[in-house]
PAMI-309455 format. One record per atom (N, C-alpha, C): residue in one letter; z, y, x. Coordinates in steps of 0.02 Angstrom, whole numbers, padded with zeros to 5 digits, always signed. Layout:
REM residues N
AZYX/...
END
This chain:
REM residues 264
X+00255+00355+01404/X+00295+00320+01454/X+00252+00264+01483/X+00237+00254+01547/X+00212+00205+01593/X+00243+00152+01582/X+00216+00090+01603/X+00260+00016+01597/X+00283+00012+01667/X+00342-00019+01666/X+00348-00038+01732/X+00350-00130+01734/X+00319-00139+01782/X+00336-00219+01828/X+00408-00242+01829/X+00424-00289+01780/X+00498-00318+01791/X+00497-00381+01809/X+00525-00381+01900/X+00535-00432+01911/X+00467-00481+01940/X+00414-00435+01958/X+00391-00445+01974/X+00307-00481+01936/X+00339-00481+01874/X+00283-00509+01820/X+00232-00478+01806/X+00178-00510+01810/X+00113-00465+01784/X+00074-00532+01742/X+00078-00463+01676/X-00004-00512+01622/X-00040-00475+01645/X-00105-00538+01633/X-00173-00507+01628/X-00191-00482+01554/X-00269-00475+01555/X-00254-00461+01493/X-00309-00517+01443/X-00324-00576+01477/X-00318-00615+01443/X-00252-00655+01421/X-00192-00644+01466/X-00137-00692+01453/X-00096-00643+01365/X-00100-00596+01373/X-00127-00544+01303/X-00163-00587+01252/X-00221-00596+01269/X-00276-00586+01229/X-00263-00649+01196/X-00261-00710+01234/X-00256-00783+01211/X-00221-00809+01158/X-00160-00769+01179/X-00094-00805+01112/X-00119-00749+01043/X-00166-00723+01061/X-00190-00700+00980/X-00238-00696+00970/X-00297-00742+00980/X-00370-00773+00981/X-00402-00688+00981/X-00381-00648+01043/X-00425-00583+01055/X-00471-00601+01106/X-00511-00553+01101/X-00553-00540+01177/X-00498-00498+01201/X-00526-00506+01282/X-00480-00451+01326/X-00499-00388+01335/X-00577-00385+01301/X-00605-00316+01267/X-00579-00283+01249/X-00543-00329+01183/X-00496-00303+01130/X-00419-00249+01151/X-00405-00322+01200/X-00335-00277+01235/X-00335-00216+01262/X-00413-00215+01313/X-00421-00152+01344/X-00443-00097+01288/X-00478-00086+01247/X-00463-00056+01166/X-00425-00027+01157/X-00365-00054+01155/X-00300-00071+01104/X-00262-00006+01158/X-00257-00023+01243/X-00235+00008+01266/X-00261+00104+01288/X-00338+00071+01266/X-00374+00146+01277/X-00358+00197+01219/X-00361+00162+01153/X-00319+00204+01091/X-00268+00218+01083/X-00235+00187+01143/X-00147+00213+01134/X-00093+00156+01114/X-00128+00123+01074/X-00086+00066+01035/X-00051+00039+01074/X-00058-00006+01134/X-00035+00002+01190/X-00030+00050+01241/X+00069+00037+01285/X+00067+00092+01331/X+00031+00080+01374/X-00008+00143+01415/X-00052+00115+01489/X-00029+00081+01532/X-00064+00029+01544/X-00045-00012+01601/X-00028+00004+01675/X+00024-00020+01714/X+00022-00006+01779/X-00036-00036+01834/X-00071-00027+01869/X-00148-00066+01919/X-00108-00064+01977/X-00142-00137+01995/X-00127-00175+02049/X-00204-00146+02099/X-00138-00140+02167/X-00195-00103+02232/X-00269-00121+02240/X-00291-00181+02183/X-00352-00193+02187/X-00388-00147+02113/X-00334-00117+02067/X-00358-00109+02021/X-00365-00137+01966/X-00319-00186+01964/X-00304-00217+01906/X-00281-00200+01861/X-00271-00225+01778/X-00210-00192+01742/X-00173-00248+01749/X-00082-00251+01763/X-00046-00290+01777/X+00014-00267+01719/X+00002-00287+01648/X+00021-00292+01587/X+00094-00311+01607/X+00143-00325+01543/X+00220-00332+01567/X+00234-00341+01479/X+00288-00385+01485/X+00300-00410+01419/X+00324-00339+01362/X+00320-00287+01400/X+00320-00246+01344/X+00254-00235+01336/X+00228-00230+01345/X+00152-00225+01307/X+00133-00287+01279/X+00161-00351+01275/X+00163-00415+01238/X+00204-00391+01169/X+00262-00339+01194/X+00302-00361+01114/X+00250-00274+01075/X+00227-00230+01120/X+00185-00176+01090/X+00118-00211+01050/X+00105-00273+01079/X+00045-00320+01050/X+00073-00351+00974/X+00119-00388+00973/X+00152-00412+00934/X+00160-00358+00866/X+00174-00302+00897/X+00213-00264+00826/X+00135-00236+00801/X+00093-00207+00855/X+00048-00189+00813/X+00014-00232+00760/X-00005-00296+00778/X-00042-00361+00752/X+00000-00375+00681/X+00079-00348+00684/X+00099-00372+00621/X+00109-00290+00574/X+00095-00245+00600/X+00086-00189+00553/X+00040-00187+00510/X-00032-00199+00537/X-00101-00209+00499/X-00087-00236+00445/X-00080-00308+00430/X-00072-00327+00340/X-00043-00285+00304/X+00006-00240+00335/X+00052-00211+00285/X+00022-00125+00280/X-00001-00118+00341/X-00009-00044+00351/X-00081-00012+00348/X-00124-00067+00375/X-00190-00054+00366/X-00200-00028+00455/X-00248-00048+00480/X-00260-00041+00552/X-00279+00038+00551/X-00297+00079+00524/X-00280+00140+00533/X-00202+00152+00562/X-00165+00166+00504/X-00103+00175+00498/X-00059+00138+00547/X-00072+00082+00562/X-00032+00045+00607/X-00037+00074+00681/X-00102+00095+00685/X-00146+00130+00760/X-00122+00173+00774/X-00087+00248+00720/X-00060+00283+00695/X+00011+00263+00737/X+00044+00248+00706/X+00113+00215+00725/X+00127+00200+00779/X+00080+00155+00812/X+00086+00151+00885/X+00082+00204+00941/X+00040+00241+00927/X-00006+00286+00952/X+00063+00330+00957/X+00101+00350+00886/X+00185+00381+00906/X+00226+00358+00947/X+00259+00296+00913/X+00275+00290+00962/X+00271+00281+01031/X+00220+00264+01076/X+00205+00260+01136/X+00202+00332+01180/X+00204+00396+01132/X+00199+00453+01142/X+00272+00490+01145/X+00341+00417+01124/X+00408+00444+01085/X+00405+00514+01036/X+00342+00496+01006/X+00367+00543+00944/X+00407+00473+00889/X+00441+00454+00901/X+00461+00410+00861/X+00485+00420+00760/X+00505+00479+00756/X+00527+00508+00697/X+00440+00506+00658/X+00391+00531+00694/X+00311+00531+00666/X+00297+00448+00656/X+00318+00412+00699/X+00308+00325+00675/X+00333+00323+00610/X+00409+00339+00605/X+00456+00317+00548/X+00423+00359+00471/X+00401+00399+00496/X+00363+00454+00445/X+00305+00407+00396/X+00252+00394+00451/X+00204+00359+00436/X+00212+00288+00411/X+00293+00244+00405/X+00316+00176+00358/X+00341+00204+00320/X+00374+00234+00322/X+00369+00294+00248/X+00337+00307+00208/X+00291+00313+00209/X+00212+00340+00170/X+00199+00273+00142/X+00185+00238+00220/X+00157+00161+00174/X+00197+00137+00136/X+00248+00136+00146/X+00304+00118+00069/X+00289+00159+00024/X+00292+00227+00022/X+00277+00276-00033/X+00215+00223-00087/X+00169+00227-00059/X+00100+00198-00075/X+00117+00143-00100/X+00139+00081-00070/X+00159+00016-00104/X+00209+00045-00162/X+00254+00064-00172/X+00293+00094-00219/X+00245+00105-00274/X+00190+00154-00264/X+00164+00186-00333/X+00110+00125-00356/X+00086+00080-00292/X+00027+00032-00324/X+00061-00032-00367/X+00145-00029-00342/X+00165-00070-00406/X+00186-00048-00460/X+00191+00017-00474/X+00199+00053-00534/X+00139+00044-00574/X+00093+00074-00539/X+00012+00063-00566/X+00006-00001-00598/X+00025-00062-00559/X+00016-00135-00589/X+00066-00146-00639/X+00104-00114-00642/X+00164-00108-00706/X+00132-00073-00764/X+00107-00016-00746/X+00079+00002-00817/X+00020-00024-00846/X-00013-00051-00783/X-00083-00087-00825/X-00047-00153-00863/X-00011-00176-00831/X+00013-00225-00881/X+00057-00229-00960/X+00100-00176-00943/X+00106-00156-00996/X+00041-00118-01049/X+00020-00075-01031/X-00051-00038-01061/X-00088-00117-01088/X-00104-00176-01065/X-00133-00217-01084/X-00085-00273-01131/X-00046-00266-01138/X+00005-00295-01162/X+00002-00274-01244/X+00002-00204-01251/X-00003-00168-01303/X+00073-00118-01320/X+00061-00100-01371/X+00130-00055-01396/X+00194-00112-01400/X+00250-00098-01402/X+00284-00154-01417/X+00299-00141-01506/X+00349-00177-01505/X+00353-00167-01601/X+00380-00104-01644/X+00424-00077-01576/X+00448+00001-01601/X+00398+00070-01576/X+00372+00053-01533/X+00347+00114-01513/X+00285+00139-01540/X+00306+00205-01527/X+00245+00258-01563/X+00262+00238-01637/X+00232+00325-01677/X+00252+00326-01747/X+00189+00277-01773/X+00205+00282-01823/X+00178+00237-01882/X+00134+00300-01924/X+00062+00301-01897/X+00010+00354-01925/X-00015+00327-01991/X-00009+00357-02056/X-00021+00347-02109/X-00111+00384-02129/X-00140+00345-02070/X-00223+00382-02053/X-00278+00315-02089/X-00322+00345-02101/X-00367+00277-02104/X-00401+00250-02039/X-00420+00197-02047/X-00458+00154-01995/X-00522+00139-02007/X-00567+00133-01984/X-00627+00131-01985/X-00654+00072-01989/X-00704+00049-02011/X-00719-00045-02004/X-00715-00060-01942/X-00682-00117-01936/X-00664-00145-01876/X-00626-00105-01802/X-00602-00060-01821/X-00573-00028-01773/X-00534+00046-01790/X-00508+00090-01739/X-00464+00129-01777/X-00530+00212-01771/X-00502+00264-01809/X-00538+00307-01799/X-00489+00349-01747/X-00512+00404-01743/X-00480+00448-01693/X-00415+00471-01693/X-00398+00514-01782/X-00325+00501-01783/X-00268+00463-01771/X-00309+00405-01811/X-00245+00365-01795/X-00209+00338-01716/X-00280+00330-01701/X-00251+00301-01631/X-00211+00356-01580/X-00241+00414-01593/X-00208+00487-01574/X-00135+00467-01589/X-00133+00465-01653/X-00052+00455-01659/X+00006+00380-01647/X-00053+00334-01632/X-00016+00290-01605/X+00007+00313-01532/X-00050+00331-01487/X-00034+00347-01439/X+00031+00413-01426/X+00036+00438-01468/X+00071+00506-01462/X+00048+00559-01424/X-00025+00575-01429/X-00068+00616-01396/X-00101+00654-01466/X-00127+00711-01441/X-00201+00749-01493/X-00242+00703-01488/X-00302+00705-01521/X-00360+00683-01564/X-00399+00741-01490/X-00407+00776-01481/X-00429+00827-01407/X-00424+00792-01345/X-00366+00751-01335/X-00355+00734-01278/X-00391+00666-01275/X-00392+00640-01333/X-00441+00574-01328/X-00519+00576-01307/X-00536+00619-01342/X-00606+00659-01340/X-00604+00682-01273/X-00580+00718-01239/X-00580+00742-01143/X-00587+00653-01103/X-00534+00613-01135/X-00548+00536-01102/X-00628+00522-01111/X-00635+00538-01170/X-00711+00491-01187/X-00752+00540-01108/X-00760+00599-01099/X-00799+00647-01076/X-00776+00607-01006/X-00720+00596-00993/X-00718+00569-00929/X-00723+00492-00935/X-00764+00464-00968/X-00787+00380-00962/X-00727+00363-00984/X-00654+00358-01007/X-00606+00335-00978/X-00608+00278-01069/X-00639+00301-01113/X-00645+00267-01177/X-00719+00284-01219/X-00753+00225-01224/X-00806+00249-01272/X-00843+00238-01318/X-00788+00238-01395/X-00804+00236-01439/X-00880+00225-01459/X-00881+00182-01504/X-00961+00191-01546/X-00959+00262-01604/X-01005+00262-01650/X-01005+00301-01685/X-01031+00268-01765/X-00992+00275-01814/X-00978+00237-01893/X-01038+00286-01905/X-01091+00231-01910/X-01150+00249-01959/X-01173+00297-02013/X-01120+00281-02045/X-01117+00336-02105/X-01087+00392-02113/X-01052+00409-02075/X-00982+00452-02066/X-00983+00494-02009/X-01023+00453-01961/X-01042+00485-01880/X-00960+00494-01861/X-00907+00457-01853/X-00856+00480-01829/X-00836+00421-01793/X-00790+00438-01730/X-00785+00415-01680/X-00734+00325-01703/X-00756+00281-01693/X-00722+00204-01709/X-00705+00184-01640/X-00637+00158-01634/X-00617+00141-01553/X-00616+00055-01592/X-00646+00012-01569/X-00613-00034-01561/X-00567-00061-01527/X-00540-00139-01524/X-00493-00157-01492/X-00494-00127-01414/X-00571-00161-01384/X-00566-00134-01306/X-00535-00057-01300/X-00585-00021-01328/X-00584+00032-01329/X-00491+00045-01337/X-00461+00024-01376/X-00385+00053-01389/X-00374+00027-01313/X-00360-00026-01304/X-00334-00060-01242/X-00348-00006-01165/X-00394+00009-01147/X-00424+00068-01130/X-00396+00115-01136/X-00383+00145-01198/X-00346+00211-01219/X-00275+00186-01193/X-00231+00155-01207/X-00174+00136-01181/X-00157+00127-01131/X-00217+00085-01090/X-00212+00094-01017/X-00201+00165-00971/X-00252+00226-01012/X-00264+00275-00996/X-00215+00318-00988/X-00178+00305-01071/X-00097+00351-01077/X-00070+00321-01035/X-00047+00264-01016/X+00009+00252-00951/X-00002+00274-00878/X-00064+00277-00888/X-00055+00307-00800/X-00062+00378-00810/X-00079+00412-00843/X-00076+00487-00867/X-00007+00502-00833/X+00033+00486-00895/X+00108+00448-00906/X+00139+00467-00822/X+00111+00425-00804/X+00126+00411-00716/X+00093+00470-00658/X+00062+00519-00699/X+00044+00564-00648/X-00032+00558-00598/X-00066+00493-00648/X-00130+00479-00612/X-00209+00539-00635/X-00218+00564-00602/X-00279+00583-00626/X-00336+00573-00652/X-00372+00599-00701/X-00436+00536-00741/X-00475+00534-00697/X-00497+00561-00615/X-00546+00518-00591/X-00498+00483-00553/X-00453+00460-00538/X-00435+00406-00516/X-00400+00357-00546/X-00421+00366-00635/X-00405+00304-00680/X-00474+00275-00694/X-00518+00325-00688/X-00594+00284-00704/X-00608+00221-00670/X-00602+00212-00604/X-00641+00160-00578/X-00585+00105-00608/X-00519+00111-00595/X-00472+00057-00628/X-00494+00031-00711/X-00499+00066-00754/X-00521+00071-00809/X-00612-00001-00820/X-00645+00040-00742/X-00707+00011-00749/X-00688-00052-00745/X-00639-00117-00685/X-00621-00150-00659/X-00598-00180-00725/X-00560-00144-00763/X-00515-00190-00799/X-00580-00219-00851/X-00628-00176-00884/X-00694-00180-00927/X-00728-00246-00894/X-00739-00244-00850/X-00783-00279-00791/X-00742-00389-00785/X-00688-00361-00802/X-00653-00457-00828/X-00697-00479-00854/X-00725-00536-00865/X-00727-00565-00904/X-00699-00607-00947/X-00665-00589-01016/X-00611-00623-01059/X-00565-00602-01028/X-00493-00614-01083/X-00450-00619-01065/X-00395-00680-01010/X-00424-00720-00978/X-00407-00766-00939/X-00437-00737-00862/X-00493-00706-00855/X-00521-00672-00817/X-00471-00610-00784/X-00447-00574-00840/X-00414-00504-00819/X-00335-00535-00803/X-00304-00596-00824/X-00253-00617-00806/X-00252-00624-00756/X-00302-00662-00731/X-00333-00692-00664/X-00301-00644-00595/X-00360-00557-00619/X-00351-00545-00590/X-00296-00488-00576/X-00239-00484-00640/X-00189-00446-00632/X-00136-00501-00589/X-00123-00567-00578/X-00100-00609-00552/X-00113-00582-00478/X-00190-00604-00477/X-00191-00577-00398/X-00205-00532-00357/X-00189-00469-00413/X-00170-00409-00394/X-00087-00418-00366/X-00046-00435-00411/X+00012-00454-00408/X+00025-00480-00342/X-00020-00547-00324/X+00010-00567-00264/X-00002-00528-00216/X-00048-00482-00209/X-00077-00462-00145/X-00037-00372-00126/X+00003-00353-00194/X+00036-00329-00180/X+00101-00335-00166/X+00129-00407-00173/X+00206-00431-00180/X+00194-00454-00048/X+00123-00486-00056/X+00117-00508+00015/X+00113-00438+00047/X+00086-00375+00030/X+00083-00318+00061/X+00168-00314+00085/X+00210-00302+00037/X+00276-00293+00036/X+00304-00353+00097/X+00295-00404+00084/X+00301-00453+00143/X+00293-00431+00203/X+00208-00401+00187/X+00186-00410+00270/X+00242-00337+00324/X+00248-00290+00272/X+00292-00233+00287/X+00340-00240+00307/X+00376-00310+00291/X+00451-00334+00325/X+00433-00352+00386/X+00382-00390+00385/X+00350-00419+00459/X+00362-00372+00536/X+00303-00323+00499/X+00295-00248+00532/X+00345-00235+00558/X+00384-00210+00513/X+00460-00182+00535/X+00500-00230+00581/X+00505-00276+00587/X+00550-00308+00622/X+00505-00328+00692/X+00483-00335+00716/X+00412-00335+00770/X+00416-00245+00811/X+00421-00196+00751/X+00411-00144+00753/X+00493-00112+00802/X+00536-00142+00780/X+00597-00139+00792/X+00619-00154+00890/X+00579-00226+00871/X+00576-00275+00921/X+00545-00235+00997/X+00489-00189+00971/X+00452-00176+01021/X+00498-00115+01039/X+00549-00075+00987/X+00563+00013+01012/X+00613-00018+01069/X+00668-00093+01028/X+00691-00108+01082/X+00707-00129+01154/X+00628-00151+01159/X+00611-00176+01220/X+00593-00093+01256/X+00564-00057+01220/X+00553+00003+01264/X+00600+00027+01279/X+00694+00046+01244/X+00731+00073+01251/X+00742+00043+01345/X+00729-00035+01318/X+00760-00071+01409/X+00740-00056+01468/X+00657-00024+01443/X+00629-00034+01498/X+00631+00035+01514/X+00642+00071+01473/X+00671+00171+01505/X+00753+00177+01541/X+00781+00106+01530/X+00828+00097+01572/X+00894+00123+01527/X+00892+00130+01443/X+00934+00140+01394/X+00975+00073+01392/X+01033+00099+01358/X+01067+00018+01351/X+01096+00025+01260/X+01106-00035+01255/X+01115-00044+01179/X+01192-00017+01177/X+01193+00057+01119/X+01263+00040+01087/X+01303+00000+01065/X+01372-00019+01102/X+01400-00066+01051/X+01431-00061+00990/X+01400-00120+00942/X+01432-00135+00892/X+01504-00111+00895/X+01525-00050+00828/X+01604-00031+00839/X+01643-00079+00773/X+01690-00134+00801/X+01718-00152+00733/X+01741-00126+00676/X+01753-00152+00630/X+01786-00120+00560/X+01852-00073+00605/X+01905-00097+00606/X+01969-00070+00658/X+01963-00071+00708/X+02014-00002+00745/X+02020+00004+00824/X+01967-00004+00859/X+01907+00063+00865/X+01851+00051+00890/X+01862+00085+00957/X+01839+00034+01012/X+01835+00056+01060/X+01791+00138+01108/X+01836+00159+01137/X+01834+00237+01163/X+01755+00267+01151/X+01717+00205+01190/X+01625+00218+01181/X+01602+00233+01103/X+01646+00208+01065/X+01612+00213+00992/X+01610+00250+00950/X+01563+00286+00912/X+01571+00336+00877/X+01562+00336+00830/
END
């Protein structure tokens, strides 16, 4: 859909660009990818912008924190095309995604937390100096002694080896690790995409370190969720301004009782 001139108003596309420290590079960009609808040109050839491409500016600028400038580009790019159901598709997803990355931060915290006081049986196995051997921790976890051994093969835990005995000793890290491992299992994650998490969590230094940065993991997924409300309401802002300018008019609100004839 083309913009039309209401009323005679025309932005440039610095008057664009300014109220959001862009170049007018940027704007013309923005409009060549779609993100914005194409502009209407003035007999000299101008682009003569119109406050719907101010509120199409607006919604895209607040999708990005939440959506990632792909995805947001995405979005626009629909709607401006009225595939609108393919927009709603694609905040969908990005919720999907925020959904599972706070699950993920749920189980690493728990996984780092440890077992609580009831869970998992009580393995009547020996332990190895300073750490557990393979059974047991097998059966803390409620996994085979096999499936631990496939973790080690995929980096995901890696035991030393008891001197005398040559058999596999997990220490503490190492359990912590293993626990981490079962919860996202647990959750449907695959071992190459628990490895690099796994590496990250190894990679703290101390435990004040990994707090650190499960905290601001935390925040940066609690502000994702934020920035998504943002999105959406900007996002809203802009379908409505397009509905006006295709010359749609707003349904009215039908009260609780006796709704008037228009209402359905």
């Amino acid at each position: 859909m083309g913009s039309k001139l209401q009323n005679g108003q025309r932005l440039r596309p610095i008057d664009l660009a300014r109220g959001h420290g862009l170049s007018t590079q940027a704007v013309r960009n923005y409009e060549e990818a779609g993100v914005l609808p194409a502009a209407a040109r003035t007999p000299h050839g101008y682009r003569a912008y119109t406050s719907l491409h101010a509120a199409a500016l607006r919604a895209f600028l607040a999708l990005v924190p939440g959506h990632g400038h792909r995805t947001a580009s995405a979005i626009m790019r629909a709607v401006n095309t009225d595939a609108v159901d393919e927009a709603l598709r694609l905040v969908d997803d990005s919720h999907v995604q925020l959904r599972d990355d706070r699950r993920t931060l749920e189980a690493v915290e728990r996984a780092l937390r440890g077992p609580e006081p009831d869970e998992g049986p009580e393995a009547d196995v020996r332990s190895g100096p300073a750490g557990r051997f393979v059974g047991r921790l097998a059966a803390e976890l409620g996994v085979r002694p096999a499936t631990l051994r496939a973790w080690e093969r995929a980096g995901l835990v890696r035991p030393r080896r008891d001197a005398r005995t040559g058999y596999r000793v997990y220490d503490e890290a190492d359990v912590r690790d293993a626990r981490l491992a079962h919860q996202l299992r647990r959750g449907g994650y695959l071992l190459e995409q628990i490895a690099p998490l796994i590496t990250q969590v190894r990679e703290a230094d101390g435990t004040e370190s990994l707090e650190a940065a499960l905290r601001d993991w935390r925040a940066r997924v609690s502000a994702r969720g934020r920035a998504m409300l943002s999105g959406s309401a900007e996002l809203e802002a802009y379908l409505r301004e397009r509905g006006r300018e295709a010359g749609g008019h707003e349904r009215p609100a039908c009260p609780t009782r006796t709704p008037p004839p228009n209402c359905s």
